[in-house]
Every structure is written in C-alpha cells, then in structure tokens.
C-alpha positions in Angstrom: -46.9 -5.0 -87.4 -48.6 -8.3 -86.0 -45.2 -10.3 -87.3 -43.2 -7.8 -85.8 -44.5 -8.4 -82.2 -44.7 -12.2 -82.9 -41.1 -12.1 -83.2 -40.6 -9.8 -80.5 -41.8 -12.0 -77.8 -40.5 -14.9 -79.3 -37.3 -13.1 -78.9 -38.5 -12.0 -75.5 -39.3 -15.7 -74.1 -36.2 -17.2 -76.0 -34.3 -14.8 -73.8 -35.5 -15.8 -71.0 -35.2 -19.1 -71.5 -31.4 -18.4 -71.9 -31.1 -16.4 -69.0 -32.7 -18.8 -66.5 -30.1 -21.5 -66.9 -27.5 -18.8 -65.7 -26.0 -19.1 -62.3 -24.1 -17.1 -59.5 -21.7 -17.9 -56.7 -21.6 -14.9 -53.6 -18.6 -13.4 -54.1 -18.5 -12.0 -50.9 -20.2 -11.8 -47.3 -20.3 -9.1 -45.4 -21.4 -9.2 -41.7 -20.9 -6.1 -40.1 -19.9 -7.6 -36.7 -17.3 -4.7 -36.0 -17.1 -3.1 -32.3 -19.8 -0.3 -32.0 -18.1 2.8 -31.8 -14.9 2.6 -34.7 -14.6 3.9 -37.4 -16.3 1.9 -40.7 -12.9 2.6 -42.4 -10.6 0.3 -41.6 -12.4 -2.4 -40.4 -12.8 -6.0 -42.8 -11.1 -4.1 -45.4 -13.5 -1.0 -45.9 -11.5 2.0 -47.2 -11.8 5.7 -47.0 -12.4 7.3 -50.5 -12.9 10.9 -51.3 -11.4 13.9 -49.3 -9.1 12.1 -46.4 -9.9 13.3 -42.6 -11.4 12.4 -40.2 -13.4 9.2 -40.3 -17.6 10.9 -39.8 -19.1 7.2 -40.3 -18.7 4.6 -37.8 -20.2 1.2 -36.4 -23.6 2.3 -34.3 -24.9 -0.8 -32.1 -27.7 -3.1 -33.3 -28.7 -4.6 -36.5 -31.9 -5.1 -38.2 -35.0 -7.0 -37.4 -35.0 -10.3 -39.6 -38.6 -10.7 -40.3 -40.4 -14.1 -39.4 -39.0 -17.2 -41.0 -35.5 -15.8 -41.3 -32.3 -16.6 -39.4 -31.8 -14.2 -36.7 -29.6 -10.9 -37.5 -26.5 -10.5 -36.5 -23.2 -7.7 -36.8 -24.1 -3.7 -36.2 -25.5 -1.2 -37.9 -23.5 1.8 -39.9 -23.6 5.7 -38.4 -24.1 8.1 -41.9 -23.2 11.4 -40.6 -24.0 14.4 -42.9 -21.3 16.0 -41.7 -18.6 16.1 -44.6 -20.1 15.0 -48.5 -17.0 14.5 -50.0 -15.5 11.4 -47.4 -17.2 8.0 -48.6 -16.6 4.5 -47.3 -16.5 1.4 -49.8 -15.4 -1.9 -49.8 -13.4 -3.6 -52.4 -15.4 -6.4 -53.9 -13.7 -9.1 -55.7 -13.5 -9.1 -59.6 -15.8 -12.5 -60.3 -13.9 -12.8 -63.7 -10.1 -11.9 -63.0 -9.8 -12.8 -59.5 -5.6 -12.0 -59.6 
C-alpha cells in the first residue's frame, strides 16, 4: 500500500512537472463593444443557434467594474431574456489545431 502511494505522487509531481512547461496563445478576444440596444446575433460574428426568431438577447449598456489594479473595462454588457429556451447565442471560436 505504502509503495503504491509512493508511486502515485511520484506520478502525481512528474505530471506536473510536465504540464507546467506547457503554453497557450489567446485564440481570440472578445470585447463586447457593440451599440447598446442590437441584437447579440449578428454582431462580431455571434450566431443564432437553436429555434430561429426573433433575436430575445441583446447588448444592454455598461460593462463591469474592473476591480483595483486592473485596466479599466470597456465594451457592454449582454441582456439574457428568459423569454424563449430554445434560441441561444454562440460565437465561433477558432480551432487552435486546424485553423483552415
């Protein structure tokens, strides 16, 4: 048993180890900066999925409060209506290892 979870965390910090000398690039920035009022869909290439209609989420005004420290917020905020569950808004995000 002792063996067993000897080699377990050696496994464990081994791991770790491997995993720490990964890196990532942003594959894509989204700032929300569309006129208050539109529809999300549409805009910067966010797409309507689910039953088609019409649009129920939109841009609302404002943005959040970047705490202390932080560059300054900036874009709008997204307006969730409950109104319909089967429209959904999504953005295509790039495919990091086929980007054809």
């Amino acid at each position: 048993m002792r063996k067993t979870l000897l080699a377990l965390s050696f496994l464990t910090a081994a791991g770790g180890f491997v995993a720490s000398g990964a890196s990532a690039s942003q594959l894509i920035y989204e700032p929300f900066d569309y006129p208050s009022g539109t529809a999300i869909a549409g805009n910067g290439g966010w797409v309507e999925a689910g039953t088609a209609g019409t649009a129920v989420h939109s841009v609302g005004p404002g943005s959040l409060t970047a705490p202390s420290g932080f560059p300054a917020s900036m874009g709008n905020s997204a307006v969730l209506k409950a109104a319909d569950n089967t429209e959904f808004d999504r953005l295509n995000i790039p495919n990091a290892f086929n980007p054809d």
